[in-house]
N, C-alpha and C positions, 0 to 999 in steps of 0.2 A: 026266754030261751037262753041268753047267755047267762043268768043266772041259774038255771039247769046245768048248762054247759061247768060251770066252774065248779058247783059242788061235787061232781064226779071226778075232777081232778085235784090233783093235792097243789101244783105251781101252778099259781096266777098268769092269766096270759101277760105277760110284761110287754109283749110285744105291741100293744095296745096301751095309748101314753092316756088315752080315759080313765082307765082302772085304776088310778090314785088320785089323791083327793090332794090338797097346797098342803094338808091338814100335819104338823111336823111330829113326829115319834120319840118323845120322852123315855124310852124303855130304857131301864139301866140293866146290861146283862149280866150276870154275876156266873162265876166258874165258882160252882157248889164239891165238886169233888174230881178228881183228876188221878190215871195213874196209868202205864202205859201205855196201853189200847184203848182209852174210855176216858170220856167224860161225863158230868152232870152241869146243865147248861143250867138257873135257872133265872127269875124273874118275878117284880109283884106284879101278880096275876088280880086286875079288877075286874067286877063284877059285870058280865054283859059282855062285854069283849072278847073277840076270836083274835089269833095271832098266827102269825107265821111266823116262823124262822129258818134264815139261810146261813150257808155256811160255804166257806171254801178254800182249798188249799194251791190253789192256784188262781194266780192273778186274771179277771174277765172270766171266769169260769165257775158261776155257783148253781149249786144246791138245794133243795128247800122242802119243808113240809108245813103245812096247817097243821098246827099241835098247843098242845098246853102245858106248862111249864109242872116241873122240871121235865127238863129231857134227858135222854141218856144217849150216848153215841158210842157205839160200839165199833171194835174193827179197825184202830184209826194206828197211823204210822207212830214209830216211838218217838218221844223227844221233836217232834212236830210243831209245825206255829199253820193255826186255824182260825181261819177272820170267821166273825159272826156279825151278823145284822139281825133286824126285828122290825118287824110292822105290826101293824092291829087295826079292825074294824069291830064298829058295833054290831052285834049277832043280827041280821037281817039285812044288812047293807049289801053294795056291792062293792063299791069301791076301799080302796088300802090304804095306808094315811102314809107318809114317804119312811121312807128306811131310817132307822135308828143310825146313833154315831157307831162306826165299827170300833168292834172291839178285837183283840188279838189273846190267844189262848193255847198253851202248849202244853202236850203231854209231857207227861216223863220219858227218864229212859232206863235202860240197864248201864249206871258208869259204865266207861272201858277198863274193859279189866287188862294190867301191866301181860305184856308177853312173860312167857313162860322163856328162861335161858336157856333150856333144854332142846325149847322147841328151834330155835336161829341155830342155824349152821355158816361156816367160815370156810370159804376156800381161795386159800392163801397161792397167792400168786406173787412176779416178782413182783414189786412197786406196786402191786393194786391187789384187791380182794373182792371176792363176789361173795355178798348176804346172799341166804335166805331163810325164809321162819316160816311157822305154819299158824292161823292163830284159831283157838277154839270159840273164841267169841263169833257168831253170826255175821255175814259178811255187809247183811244187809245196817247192822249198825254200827261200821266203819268206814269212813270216809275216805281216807288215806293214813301212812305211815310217814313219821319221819327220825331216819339217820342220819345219827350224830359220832364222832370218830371224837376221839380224845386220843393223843399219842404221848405214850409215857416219857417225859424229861430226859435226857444221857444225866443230867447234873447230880437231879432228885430222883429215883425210883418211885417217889411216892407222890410228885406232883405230874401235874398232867395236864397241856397245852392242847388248846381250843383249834379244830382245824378250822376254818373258817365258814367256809359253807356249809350247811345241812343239808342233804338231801330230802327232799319231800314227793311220795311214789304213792300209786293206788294200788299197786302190783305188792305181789310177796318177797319179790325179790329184787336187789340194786349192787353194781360192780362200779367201786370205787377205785378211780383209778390217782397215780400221781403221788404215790404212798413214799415212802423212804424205805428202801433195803433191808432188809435184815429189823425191823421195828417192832416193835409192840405197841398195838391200838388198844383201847377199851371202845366196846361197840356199846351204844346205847340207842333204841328201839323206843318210839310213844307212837300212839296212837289217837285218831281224831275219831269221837262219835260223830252219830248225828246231831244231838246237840252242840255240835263245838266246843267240847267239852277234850283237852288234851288228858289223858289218861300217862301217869308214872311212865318214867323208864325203865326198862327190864331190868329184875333183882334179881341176884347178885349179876351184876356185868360182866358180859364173855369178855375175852383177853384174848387175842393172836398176837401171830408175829408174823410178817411177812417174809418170804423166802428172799435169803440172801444170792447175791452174783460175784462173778470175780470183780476183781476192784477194777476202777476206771483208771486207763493209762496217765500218766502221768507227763504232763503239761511242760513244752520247752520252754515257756515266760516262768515257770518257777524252778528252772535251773541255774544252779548259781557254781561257779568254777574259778577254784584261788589256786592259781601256778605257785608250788613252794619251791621247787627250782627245776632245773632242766631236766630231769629224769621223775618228777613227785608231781601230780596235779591232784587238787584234791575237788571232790563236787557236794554238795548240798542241795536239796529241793523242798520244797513243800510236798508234808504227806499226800499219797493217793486217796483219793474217795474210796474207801473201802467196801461198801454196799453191803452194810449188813454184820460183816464176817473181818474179824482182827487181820489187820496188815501179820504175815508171820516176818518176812523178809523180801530182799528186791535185788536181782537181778539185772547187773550192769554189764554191758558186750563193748567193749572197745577192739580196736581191729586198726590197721596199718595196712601198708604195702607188702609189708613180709611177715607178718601173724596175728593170729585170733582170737582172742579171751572172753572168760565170761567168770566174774567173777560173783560172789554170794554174799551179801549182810544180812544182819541183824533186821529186825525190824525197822531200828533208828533210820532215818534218811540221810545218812551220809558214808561217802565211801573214799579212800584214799589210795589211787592208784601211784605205785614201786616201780621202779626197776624199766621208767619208759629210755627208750631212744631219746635224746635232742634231737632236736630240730627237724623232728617227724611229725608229720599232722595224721591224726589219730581220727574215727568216726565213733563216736560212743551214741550207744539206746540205754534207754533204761526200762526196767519191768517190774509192777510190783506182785505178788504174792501173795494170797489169802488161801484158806482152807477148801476153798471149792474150786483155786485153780490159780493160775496165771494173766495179769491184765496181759493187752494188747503192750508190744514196743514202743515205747515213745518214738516219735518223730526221729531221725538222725541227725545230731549236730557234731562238728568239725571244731577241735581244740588242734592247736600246735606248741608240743613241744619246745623250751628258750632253744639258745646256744649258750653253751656253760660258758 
């Protein structure tokens, strides 16, 4: 009866440790042809002998048929890795002789094919940028995306500094934040298949520039003030961070007890205030100036005037 029982099914009761024999499984499986839905399993096939073969793509979870070699397997994930084993018995037996040594066997795949430039979009914000791309390749064989930000030199135009980290996303989309003002990135796009196979970065490289701000106020530790005599003070500072957008000029307010000025330079950072009082203590701010507006005031600091 149980050998009734088993020829009407294809998998061996396993669950029964009788039904194999000490008897050890020489079968050497060979991968006869491959491409990436299919394979051809085969094997030397001798005379008298029935075989099974399992298969599986996850771990503790197989498969199996009573079949004779070659096989063919149809339907199967791209670029995949599939364990196979093999037994055999002599045609009238019941019992199975132990499992063969596994073997491992992977389809192909379709490469990843590079993003399309056309397809990533750039929305330029202050100091950060949000990607997004669309990709025509199948979703099912990419695994994730990874952005990389190259930012163009002030020195070189043509060389281009590595930001440090890459982003790595399953998503289509990623907001980079932490950028510099007013900058120019080169965005670079790969992709991972199923195989783990990283596919090019996107050809030719998109190019932004991040939207520039007014400059950041300007720092009381980098003002510097040389008294040339009782009526002339002159100041010097370190440029402002300009974010983005050319310092045009800077805006100095000095003020007294009995009047209030604001006077206008140059770009340069330095200004020479005429025509003061002695012995008057003065409160100067300072402010720099760019194309999209005015930084905030510096802090207020207090100069006095000699006595001639």
């Amino acid at each position: 009866l149980q050998f009734l029982y088993f020829i009407g099914n294809e998998h061996p009761p396993s669950h029964k440790m009788n039904n194999y024999t000490s008897e050890p499984c020489t079968i050497a499986l060979q991968l006869l042809d491959v491409c990436k839905d299919m394979m051809v399993i085969g094997w030397k096939e001798e005379e008298g002998n029935e075989y099974f073969l399992e298969w599986t793509a996850d771990v503790g979870r197989w498969d199996g048929v009573c079949v004779s070699p070659p096989v063919v397997r149809r339907s199967l994930r791209q670029g995949f890795d599939y364990r196979y084993r093999a037994r055999y018995r002599k045609k009238g037996e019941y019992r199975w002789s132990q499992s063969s040594i596994e073997q491992v066997f992977r389809t192909s795949c379709d490469m990843p094919i590079p993003l399309n430039p056309d397809a990533i979009k750039v929305h330029e914000g202050i100091g950060s940028a949000t990607l997004e791309w669309s990709d025509s390749q199948s979703s099912d064989l990419v695994k994730r995306y990874r952005v990389r930000l190259l930012q163009k030199s002030e020195d070189d135009i043509n060389a281009l500094n590595d930001i440090p980290e890459d982003a790595v996303t399953t998503g289509t989309s990623h907001t980079v934040t932490g950028l510099r003002y007013g900058t120019e990135y080169v965005v670079l796009i790969s992709k991972l298949c199923n195989a783990n196979i990283w596919s090019s970065s996107s050809y030719p490289a998109v190019i932004f520039r991040t939207q520039s701000c007014r400059p950041s106020p300007v720092a009381l530790t980098d003002i510097e003030v040389d008294y040339k005599d009782s009526s002339t003070i002159e100041f010097h500072w370190r440029p402002a961070v300009s974010n983005g957008c050319a310092i045009e000029r800077y805006h100095v307010a000095y003020t007294s007890h009995t009047e209030d000025f604001i006077c206008s330079t140059e770009c340069r950072p330095l200004v020479s205030l005429t025509d003061l009082h002695p012995d008057t203590e003065y409160i100067i701010t300072i402010r720099a100036v760019n194309d999209i507006g005015p930084s905030s005031w510096s802090a207020p600091f207090h100069v006095f005037t000699t006595i001639p």
